[in-house]
C-alpha positions in Angstrom: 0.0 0.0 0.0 2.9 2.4 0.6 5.4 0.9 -1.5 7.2 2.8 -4.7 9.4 1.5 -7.8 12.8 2.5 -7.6 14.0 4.1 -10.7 17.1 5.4 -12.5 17.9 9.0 -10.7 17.3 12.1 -12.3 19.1 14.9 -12.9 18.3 18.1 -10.6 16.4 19.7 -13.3 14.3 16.5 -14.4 13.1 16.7 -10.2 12.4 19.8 -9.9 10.2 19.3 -13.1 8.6 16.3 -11.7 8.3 18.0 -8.2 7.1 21.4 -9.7 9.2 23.3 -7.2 12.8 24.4 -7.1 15.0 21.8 -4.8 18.0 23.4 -3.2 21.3 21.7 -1.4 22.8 24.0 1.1 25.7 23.0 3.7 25.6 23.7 7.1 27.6 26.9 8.0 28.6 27.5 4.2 28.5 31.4 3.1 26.9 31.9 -0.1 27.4 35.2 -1.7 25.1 37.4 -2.9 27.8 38.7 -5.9 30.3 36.1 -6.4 33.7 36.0 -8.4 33.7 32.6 -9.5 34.1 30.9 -12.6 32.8 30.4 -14.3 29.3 32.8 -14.1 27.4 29.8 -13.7 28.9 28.9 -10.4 28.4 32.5 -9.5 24.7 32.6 -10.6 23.9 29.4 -8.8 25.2 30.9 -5.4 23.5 34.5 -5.8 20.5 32.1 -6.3 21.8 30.0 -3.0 22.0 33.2 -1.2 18.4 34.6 -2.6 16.4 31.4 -0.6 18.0 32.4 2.3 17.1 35.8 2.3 13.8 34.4 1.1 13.0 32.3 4.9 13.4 36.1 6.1 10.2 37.0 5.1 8.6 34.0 6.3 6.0 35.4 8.7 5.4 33.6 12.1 8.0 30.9 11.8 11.5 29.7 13.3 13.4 30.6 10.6 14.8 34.0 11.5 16.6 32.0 14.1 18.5 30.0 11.8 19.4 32.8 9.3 22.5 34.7 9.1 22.8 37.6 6.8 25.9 39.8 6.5 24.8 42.7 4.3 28.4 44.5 4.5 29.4 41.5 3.2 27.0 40.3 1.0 26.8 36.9 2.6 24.3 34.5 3.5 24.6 31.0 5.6 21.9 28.8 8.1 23.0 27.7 11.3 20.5 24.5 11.0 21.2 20.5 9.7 17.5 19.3 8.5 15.4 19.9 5.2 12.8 23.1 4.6 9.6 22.5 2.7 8.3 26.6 1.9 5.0 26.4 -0.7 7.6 26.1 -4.3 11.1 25.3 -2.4 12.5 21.9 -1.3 15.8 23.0 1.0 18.1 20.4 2.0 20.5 21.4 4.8 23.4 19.3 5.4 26.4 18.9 7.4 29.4 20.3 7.2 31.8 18.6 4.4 28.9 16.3 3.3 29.0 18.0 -0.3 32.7 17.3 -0.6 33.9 15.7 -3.7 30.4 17.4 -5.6 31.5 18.7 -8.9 27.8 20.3 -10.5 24.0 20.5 -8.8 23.7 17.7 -10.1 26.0 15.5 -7.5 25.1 17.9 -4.9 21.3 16.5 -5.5 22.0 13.2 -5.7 23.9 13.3 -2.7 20.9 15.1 -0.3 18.6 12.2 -1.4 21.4 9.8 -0.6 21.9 11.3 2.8 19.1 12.8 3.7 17.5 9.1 5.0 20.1 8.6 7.3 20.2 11.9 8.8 16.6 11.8 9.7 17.3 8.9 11.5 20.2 10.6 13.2 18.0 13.1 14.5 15.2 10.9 15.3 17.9 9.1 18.2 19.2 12.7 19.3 15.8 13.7 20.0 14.5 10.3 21.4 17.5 10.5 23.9 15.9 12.1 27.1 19.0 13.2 28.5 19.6 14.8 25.4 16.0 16.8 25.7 16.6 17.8 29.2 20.2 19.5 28.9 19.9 20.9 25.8 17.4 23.7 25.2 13.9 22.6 23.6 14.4 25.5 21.3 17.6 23.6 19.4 14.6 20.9 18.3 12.5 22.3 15.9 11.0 18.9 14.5 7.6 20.0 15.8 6.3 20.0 18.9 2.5 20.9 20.1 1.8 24.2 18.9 -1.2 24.6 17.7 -0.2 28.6 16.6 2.3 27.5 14.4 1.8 24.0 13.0 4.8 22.1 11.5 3.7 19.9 8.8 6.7 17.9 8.1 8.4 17.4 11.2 4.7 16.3 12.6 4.6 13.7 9.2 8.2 11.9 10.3 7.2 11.7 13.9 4.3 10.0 12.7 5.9 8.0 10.2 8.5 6.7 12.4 5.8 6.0 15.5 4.1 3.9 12.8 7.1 2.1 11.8 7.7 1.2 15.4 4.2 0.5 16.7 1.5 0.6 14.1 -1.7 1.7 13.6 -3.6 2.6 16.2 -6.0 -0.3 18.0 -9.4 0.4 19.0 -11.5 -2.7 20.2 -15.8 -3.1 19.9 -17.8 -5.9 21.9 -19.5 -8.3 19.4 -22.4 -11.0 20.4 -23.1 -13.7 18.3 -24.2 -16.7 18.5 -21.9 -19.8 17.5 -18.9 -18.4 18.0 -15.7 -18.0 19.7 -16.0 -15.6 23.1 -17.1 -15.7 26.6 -20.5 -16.2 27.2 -22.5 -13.1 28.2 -25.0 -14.5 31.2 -27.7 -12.0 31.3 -28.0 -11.7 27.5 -28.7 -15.2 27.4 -30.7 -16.0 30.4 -33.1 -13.0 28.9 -33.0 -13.6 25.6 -32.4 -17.6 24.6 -35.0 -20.0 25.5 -33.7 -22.7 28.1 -34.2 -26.9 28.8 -34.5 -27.6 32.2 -32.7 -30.9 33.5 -32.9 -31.9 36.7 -29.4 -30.4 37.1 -30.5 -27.0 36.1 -31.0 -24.9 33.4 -29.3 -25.8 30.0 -29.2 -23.3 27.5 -28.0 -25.0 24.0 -27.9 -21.2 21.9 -26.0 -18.8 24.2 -25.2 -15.3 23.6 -21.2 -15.3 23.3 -19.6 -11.9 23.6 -16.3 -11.2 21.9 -13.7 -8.3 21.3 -12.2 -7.2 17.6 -10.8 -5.3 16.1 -12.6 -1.7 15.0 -11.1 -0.9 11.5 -14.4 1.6 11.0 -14.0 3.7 13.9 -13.2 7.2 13.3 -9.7 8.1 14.7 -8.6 5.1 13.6 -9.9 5.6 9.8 -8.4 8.8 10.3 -4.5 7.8 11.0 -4.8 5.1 8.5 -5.6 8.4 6.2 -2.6 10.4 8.0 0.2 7.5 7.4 -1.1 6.7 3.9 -0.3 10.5 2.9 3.0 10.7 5.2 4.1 7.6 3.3 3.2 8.7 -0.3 5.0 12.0 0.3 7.7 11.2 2.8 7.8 7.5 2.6 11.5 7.2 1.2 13.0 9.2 3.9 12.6 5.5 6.1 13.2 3.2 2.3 16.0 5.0 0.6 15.8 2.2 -2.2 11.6 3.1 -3.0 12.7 7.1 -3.8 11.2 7.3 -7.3 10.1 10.4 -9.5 6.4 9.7 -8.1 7.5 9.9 -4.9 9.6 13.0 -4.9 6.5 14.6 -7.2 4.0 13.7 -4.5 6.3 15.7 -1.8 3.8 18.7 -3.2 0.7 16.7 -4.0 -2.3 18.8 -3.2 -5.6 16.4 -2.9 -8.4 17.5 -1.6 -10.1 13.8 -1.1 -7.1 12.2 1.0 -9.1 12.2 4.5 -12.2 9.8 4.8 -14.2 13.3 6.6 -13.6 17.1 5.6 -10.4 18.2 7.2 -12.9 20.6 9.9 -14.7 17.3 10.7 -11.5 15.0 11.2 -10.1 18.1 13.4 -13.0 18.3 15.5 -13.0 14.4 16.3 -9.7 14.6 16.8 -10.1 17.4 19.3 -12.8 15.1 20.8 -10.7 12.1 21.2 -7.7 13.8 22.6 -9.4 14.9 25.2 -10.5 11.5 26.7 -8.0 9.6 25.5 -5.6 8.4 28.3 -2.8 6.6 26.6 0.4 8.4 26.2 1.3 7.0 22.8 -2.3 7.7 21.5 -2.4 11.5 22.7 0.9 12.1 21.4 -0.5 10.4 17.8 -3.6 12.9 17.7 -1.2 15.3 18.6 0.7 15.0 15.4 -2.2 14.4 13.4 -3.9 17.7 13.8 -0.4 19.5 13.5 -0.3 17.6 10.1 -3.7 18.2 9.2 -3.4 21.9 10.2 -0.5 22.3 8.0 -2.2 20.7 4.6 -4.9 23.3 5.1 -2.9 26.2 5.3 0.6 25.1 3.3 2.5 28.4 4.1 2.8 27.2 7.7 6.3 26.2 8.6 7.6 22.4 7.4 10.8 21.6 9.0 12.8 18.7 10.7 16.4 19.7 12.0 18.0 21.1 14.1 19.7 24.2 14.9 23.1 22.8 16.4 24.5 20.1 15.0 27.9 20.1 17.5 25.7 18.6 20.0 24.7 15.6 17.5 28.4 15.1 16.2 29.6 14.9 20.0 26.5 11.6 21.0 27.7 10.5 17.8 31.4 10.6 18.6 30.3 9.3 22.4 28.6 6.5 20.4 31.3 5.3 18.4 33.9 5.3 20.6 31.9 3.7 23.5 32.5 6.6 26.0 32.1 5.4 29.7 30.1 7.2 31.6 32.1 6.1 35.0 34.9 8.4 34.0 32.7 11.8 34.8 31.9 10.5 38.7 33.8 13.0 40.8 36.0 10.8 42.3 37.5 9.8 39.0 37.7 13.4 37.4 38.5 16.2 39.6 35.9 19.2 39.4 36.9 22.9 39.3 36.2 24.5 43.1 35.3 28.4 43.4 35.1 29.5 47.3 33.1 33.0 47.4 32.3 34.7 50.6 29.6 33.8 52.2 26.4 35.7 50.6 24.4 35.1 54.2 27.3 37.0 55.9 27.7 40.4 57.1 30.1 42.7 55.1 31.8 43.5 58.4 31.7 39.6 59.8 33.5 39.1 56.1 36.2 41.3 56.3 38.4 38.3 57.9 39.4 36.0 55.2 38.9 32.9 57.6 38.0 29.9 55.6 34.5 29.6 57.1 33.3 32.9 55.6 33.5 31.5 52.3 30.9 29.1 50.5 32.4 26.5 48.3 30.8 25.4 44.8 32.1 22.9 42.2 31.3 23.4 38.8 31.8 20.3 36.1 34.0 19.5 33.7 32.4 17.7 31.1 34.8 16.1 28.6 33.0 15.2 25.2 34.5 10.8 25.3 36.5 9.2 27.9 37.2 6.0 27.6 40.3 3.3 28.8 41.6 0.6 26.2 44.1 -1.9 27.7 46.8 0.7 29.3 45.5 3.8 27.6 43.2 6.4 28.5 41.9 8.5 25.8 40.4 12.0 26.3 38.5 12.9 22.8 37.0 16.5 21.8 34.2 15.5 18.9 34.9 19.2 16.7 32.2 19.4 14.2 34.4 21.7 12.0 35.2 21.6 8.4 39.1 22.0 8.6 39.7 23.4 5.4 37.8 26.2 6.6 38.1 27.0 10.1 39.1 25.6 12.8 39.0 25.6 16.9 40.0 28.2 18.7 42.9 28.7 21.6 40.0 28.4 24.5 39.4 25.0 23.3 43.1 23.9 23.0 43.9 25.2 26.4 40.5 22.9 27.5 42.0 19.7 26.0 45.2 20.5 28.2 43.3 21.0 31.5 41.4 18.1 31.2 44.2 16.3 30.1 46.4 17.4 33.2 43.8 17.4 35.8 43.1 13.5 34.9 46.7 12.8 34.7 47.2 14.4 38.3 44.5 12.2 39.8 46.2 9.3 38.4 49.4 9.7 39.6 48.2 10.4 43.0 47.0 7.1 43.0 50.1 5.4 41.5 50.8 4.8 38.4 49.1 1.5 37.2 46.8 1.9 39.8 44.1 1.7 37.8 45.0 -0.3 35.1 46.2 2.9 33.3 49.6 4.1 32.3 49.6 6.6 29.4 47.3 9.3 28.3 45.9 10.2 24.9 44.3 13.2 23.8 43.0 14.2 20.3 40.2 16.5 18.4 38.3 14.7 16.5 36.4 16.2 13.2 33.8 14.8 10.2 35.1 14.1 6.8 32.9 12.0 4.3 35.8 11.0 2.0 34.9 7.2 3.4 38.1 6.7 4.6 38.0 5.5 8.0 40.2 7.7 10.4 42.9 10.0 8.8 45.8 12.3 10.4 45.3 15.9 9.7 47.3 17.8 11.5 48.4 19.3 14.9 47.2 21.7 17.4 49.4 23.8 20.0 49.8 26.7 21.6 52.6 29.2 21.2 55.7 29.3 23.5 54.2 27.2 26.5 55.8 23.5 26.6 53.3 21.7 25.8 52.9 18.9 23.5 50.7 19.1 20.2 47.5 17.5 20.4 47.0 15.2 17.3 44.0 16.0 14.6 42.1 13.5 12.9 38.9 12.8 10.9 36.8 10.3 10.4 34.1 8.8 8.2 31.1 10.6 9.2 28.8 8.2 7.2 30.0 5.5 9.0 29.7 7.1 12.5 26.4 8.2 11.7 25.3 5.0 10.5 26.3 3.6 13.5 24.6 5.8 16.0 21.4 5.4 13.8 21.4 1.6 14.0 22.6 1.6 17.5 25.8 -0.6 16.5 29.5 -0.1 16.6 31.5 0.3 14.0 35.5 -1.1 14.9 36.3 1.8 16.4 39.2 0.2 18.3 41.3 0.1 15.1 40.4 3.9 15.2 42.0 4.1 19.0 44.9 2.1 17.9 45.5 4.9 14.8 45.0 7.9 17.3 47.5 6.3 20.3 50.0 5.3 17.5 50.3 9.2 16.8 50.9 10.2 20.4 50.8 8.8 23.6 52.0 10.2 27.1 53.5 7.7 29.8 52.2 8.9 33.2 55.6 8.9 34.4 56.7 11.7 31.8 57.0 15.4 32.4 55.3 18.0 30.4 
């Protein structure tokens, strides 16, 4: 019922065509420039274009986009701070990480490789956002995939959650009471004592026809009619974001389908019963289901309402992913393992004059935490990773987070030699950045990091393959990251017993 024919891909032009809208592939962070000197002119023209959609979510009114615009008019530049795709009334925009468009010579690789990635990065974000812990320290804002506002509908973020609920659970299950006669069930007593004729034996009443009661399935009631409506239309238009191998010119064309008939009730009617249901409804899973509905239905009435599913800072996805694939261990944050910074303030409760004595008791003490991004130990070794979602041939980290890497480094190594070296089955240290590349070529040495005239040794820059990772995180498996760790200590390694 949802399934499509894959076909031979298309060039950017023939989709577009099909899809009757203009699809666009932007890079997270990129600046596209508003009058470029490229060549040739083409180039140029394509980026001015680049540059023109951005402006364009500008003038999107009541909608989340201003927050992931950035427009330098001095400049003449343009960029989004934002990983995830865009559906405006005639624009498909595909956002995607940094260095993911590497190796794309023309629009045309650039489009076949959104629709080749695009799949596994909705199911990267579909894990960040799952993760509670991930939901309670970063800020809800960072998530806009489409939560309940009923103000602001978001169409498409409200069609994936859907999509993937159905993929995991189903449809939705309501049960009616049927009474029959001859049939499987549980006899219903009073029905059958008042209604079926009996033969009296001298052990009692026998009754030969009784009323059996029994519970199936209701395929006709109305919520349910109307989320096998919803995923029917989620799947014809979004389907191949979950089966990459059904994406077809069909399905790309029905992204902007516009049918009037796809609900079995006008879209006021389905609304209203929704409305109804939700509120007596007491399953979690069911409420949040209606919940997505009307932000879907919502959205196909009015289709200038926002559709989007990202997020606005991808750093915090490359670090779970990083923590993923190189199986950080959580018992390396516990204070007694990792020394915490200490600040000791005078004392708010005492008086300015009872203060003036600097003994220790007039001060209040509070820790704050250091929060490496991976710790982990590996036979001897202890590695202390910073996940950098940077593209390196652009920019790179600053001297804050160099000087970071050291402290953590140093304040780890001091609490292991105060135990004794070996003491914990540990006897070097290892500490690297780690950055995305999509080249697919496993881990690879980039460079060096260090700060000027302190004696200090480099710390070691690599990248890795970013499909890979993400894959990995996605499918909760592991990819053999230890051959990774082996790569990274090769490089450089610090014996416990050495000096800085």
């Amino acid at each position: 019922m949802f399934r499509v024919t894959a076909v031979p891909s298309m060039s950017i032009g023939e989709r577009c065509g099909v899809m009757k809208a203009n699809f666009w592939v932007l890079e997270d962070g990129m600046h596209y420039k508003k009058v470029s000197e490229k060549d040739p002119a083409k180039e140029a023209e394509e980026e001015a274009k680049k540059f023109g959609i951005i402006q364009t979510l500008l003038s999107v009114s009541d909608s989340d986009y201003s927050r992931i615009v950035n427009v330098n008019g001095s400049k003449g530049e343009a960029s989004l701070d934002y990983c995830g795709i865009i559906v405006l009334e005639h624009d498909f925009i595909v956002v995607l990480p940094k260095r993911s468009l590497q190796g794309c010579n023309s629009d045309s690789d650039c489009e076949k490789a959104a629709i080749k990635s695009l799949p596994l990065l909705v199911q990267v974000l579909l894990r960040f956002y799952r993760e509670d812990s991930n939901r309670a320290k970063y800020a809800v804002d960072d998530f806009l995939f489409a939560e309940d506002d009923e103000s602001n509908p978001n169409g498409l973020g409200a069609a994936i959650h859907l999509l993937e609920d159905f993929e995991r659970d189903g449809l939705l299950r309501r049960r009616k009471k049927v009474r029959k006669r001859n049939s499987n069930g549980r006899i219903d007593w009073p029905r059958t004592i008042q209604r079926t004729p009996a033969i009296f034996a001298q052990s009692g009443p026998f009754y030969p026809s009784p009323i059996l009661v029994a519970s199936s399935s209701d395929a006709f009631d109305p919520l349910i009619m109307i989320h096998r409506a919803c995923i029917e239309d989620c799947y014809r238009r979004w389907g191949w974001l979950f089966h990459p191998s059904q994406v077809s010119p069909k399905a790309l064309g029905e992204i902007f389908s516009k049918d009037a008939d796809w609900l079995p009730f006008d879209q006021d009617e389905a609304l209203r019963i929704l409305k109804r249901e939700l509120s007596s409804s007491f399953s979690d899973r069911e409420m949040s289901v209606i919940r997505y509905m009307q932000a879907y239905i919502q959205a196909k009435i009015n289709p200038k309402n926002q559709n989007m599913f990202g997020v606005t800072k991808y750093h915090r996805v490359w670090e779970r992913i990083c923590k993923h694939v190189f199986k950080d261990d959580s018992r390396f944050y516990e204070p007694d393992f990792l020394p915490q910074p200490k600040w000791e303030m005078r004392a708010k409760q005492k008086e300015l004059a009872e203060a003036e004595d600097e003994d220790e008791s007039s001060f209040d003490e509070e820790y704050k935490k250091q929060i490496p991004d991976v710790l982990l130990k590996r036979n001897e070794t202890f590695f202390i990773l910073d996940a950098k979602y940077y593209d390196f041939e652009y920019s790179l980290p600053g001297g804050p987070d160099i000087i970071k890497q050291y402290y953590y480094e140093d304040t780890i190594r001091a609490h292991l030699l105060q135990k004794g070296v070996g003491a914990q089955g540990i006897k070097e240290t290892c500490n690297a950045f780690i950055m995305p590349d999509y080249s697919g070529s496993g881990i690879r040495f980039r460079g060096t990091a260090k700060i000027g005239l302190l004696d200090w040794r480099p710390l070691p820059v690599f990248t890795i393959d970013a499909k890979k990772a993400m894959e990995s995180y996605a499918s909760h498996k592991y990819v053999p990251s230890d051959d990774w760790l082996d790569v990274i200590r090769e490089k450089l390694h610090t014996p416990l017993t050495a000096d800085r």
